[in-house]
C-alpha positions as CSV (number, residue, x, y, z in Angstrom):
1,X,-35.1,-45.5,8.9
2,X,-31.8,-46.5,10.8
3,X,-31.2,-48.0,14.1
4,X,-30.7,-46.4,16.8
5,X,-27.0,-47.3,17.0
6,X,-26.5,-46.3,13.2
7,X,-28.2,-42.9,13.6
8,X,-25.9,-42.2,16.9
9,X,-22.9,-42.8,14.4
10,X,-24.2,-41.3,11.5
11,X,-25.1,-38.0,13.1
12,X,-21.4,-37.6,14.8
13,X,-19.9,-38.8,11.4
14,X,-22.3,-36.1,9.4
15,X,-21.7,-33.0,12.1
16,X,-17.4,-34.2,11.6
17,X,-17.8,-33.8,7.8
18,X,-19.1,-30.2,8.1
19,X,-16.8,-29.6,10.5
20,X,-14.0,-30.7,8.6
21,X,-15.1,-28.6,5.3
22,X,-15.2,-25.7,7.4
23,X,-12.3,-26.6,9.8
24,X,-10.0,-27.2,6.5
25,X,-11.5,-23.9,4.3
26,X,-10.5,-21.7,7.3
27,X,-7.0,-23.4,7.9
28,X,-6.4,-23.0,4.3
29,X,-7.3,-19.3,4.3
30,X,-5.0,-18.8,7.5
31,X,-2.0,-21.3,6.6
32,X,-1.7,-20.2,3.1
33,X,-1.4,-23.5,2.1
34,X,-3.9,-26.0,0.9
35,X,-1.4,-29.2,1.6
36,X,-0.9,-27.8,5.8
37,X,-4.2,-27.0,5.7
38,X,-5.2,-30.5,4.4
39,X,-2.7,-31.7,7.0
40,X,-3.6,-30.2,9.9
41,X,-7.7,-30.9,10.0
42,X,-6.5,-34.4,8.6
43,X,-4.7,-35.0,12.0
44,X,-7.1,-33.6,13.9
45,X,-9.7,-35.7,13.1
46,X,-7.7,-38.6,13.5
47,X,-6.7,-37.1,17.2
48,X,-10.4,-37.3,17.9
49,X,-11.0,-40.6,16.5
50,X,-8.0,-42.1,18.4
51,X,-9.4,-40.2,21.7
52,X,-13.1,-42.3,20.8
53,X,-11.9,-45.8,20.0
54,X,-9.1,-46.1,23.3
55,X,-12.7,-44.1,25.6
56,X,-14.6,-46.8,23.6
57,X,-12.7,-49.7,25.0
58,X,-11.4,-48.3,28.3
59,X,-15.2,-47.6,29.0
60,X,-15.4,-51.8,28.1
61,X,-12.5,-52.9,30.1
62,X,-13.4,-50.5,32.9
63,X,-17.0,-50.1,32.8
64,X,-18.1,-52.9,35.2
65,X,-15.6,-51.6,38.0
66,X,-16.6,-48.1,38.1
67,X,-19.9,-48.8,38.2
68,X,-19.4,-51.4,41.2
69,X,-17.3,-48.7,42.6
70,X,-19.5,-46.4,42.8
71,X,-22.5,-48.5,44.6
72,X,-19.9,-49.4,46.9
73,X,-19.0,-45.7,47.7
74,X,-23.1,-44.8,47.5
75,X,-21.5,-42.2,44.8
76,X,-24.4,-41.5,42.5
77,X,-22.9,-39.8,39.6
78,X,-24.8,-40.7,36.8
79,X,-22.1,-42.1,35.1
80,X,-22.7,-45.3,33.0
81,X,-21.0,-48.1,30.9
82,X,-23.5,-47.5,27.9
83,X,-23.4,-44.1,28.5
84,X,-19.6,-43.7,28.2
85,X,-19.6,-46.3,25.0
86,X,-22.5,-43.7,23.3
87,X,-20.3,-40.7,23.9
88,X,-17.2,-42.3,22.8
89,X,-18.8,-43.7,19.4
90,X,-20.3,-40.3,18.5
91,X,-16.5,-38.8,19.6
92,X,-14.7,-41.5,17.3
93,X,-17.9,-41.1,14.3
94,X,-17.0,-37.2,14.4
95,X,-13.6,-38.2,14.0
96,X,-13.6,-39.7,11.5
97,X,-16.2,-37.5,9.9
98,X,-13.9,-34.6,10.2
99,X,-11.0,-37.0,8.2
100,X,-13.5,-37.5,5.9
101,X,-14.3,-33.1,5.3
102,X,-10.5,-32.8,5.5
103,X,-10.2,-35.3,2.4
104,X,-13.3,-33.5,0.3
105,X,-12.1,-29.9,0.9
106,X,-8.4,-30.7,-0.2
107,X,-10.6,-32.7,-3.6
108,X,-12.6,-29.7,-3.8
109,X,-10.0,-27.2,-3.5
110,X,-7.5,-29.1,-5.9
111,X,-10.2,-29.4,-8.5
112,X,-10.9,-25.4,-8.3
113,X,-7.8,-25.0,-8.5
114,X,-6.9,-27.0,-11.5
């Protein structure tokens, strides 16, 4: 059985891969094109993991002062360091889960093709 931490990662990396099968099959079907399909789903999994490793660290650098912030201001919004590390590792695991569907459909569809 995995860790906690592992099963967070593995779970957004698992749901990016499907996604990226399906993502590229459908871009490929309305591109025309295998290689802009490949392309496109490529760079947008690499958007998403970009967007979860800078949340990742900016929730790091940040995390303490929002927090003190907000007990300062009596704000209770429920937001928390670990919280916003969590969500940011399951956005950058997705990520890179859908680079990782965009590389097997364009294998896949290459090999059909072939």
């Amino acid at each position: 059985m995995l860790p906690p931490r592992a099963r967070l990662v593995a779970s957004g990396f698992a749901a990016g891969v499907a996604a990226g099968v399906v993502g590229f099959g459908a871009a490929a079907v309305a591109l025309g094109s295998v290689r802009a399909a490949s392309d496109a789903v490529f760079a947008l999994g690499a958007l998403a993991l970009g967007f979860g490793v800078v949340g990742w660290s900016g929730s790091i650098l940040a995390g303490n002062g929002v927090e003190a912030m907000q007990a300062s201001l009596g704000v209770a919004s429920g937001w928390t360091e670990r919280k916003s590390r969590r969500a940011m590792a399951r956005v950058a695991s997705f990520g890179a889960g859908v680079m990782a569907g965009a590389v097997v459909g364009t294998v896949a569809a290459w090999t059909i093709a072939a």
